[in-house]
Each structure stands twice: as C-alpha cells, then as structure tokens.
N, C-alpha and C positions, 0 to 999 in steps of 0.2 A: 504494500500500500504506500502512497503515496501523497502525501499533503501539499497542496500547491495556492497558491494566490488566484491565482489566472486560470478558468477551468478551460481555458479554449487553447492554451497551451499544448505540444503534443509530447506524451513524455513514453518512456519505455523503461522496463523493468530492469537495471542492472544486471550485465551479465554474470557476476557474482553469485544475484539471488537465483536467476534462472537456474545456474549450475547448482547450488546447492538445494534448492525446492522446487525440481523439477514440477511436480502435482500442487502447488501453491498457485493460486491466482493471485495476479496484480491488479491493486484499485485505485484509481486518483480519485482523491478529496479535496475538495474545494467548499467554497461558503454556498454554494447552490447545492449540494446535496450533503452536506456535513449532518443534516439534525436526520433525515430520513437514514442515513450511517449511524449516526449513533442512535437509533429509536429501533434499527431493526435485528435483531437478535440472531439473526443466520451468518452475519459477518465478523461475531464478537468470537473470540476464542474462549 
C-alpha cells in the first residue's frame, strides 16, 4: 500500500515488495478514498 497526496498520480509497487510478496496486493491511498480504507475491514490485517 501506498499513501500518496495526489490520487491521479501513477505509482507502482516496489520491486523489492513485488519480490518479496509475490500474493500481496498493492493499494494507493489518497484523501478521496482514505475513510472508505479505513471503514472497510477486508483490507485491514
């Protein structure tokens, strides 16, 4: 996941994290959908 300012920005997931969490999804957060992320319980660990 991803915290960014600018949700129209285009970002890509470290090849780092790729490598190491192949089966992880990558998410950008921004102030347009930050409350619907944090209110929805399928994306919390």
């Amino acid at each position: 996941m991803s915290f960014k300012w600018y949700p129209n920005r285009k970002i890509h997931a470290p090849k780092a994290w790729i490598n190491a969490y192949p089966e992880a999804s990558y998410q950008l957060i921004h102030p347009n959908n930050y409350l619907s992320w944090v209110t929805n319980s399928s994306t919390k660990s």
